[in-house]
C-alpha positions as CSV (number, residue, x, y, z in Angstrom):
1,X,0.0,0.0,0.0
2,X,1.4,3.5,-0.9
3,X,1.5,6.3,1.9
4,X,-1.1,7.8,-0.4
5,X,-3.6,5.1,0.0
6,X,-2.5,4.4,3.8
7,X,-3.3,7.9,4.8
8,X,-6.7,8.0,2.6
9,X,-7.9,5.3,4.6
10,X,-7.1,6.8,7.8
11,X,-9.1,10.2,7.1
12,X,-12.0,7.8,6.0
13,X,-11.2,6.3,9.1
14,X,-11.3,9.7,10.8
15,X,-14.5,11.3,9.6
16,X,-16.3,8.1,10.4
17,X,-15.0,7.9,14.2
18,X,-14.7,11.6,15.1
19,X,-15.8,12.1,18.5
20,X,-14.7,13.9,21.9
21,X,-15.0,17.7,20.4
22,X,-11.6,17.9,18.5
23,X,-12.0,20.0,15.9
24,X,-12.9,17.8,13.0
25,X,-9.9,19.1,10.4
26,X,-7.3,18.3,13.5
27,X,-8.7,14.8,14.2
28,X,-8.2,14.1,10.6
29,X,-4.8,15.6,10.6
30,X,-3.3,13.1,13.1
31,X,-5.4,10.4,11.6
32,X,-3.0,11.2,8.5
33,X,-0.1,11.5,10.4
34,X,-0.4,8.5,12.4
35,X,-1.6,6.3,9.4
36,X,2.2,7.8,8.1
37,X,4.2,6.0,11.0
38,X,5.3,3.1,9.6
39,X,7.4,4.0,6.5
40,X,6.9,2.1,3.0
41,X,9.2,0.0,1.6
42,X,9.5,2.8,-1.3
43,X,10.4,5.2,1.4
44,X,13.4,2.4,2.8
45,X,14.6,1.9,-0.7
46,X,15.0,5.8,-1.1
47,X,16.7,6.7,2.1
48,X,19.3,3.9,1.1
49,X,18.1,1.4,4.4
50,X,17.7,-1.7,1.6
51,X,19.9,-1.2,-1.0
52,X,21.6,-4.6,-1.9
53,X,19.8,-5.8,1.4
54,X,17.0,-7.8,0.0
55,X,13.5,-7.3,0.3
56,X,11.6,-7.5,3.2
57,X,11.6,-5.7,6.4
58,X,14.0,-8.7,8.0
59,X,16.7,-7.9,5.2
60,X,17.5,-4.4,6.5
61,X,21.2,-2.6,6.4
62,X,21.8,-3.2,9.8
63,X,23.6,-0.1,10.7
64,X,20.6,2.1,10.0
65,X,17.8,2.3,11.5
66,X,15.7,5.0,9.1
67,X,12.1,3.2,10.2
68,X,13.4,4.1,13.9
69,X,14.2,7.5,13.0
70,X,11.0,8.3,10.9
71,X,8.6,6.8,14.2
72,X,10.4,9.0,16.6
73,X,9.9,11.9,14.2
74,X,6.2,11.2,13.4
75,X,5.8,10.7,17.1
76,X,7.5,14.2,17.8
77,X,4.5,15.6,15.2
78,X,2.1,13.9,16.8
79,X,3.3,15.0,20.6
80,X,3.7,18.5,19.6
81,X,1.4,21.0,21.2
82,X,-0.5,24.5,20.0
C-alpha cells in the first residue's frame, strides 16, 4: 500500500470515528499522520536502508535504522502542542 492510499484510509477512518469535540480538520490531521508511522518499503529503498539488502523488512542494512528514526519523528508531530 502506498503512503497515499494508507493515509486515505485513515481520514476515511477519521471522519467516520470523530468524536470527543476535537475539531474535526485536527482529528483528521493526526489520523493522517499516524496512518504515516510506519514507513513504505518505497520510502526504505529511497533513504538507502535496503539497497543490496533484500526485500523484506528482516533484510534491513543493519547499521541504520531510518524506520526508527522516521517513528520518533512522526511521534514528535504527533506530541507536539499548540
Amino acid at each position: 500500500m502506498t503512503m497515499i492510499e494508507r493515509v486515505a484510509r485513515a481520514i476515511q477512518g477519521a471522519e467516520a470515528t470523530h468524536e470527543n469535540g476535537t475539531p474535526w480538520v485536527e482529528h483528521v490531521a493526526r489520523a493522517a499522520i499516524e496512518a504515516m508511522r510506519e514507513p513504505t518499503w518505497k520510502m526504505l529503498e529511497d533513504s538507502g536502508q535496503v539497497e543490496n539488502y533484500g526485500d523484506s523488512y528482516s533484510d534491513l542494512h543493519p547499521d541504520l535504522d531510518h524506520k526508527a528514526w522516521w517513528r520518533a519523528m512522526i511521534d514528535a508531530a504527533l506530541n507536539e502542542e499548540h
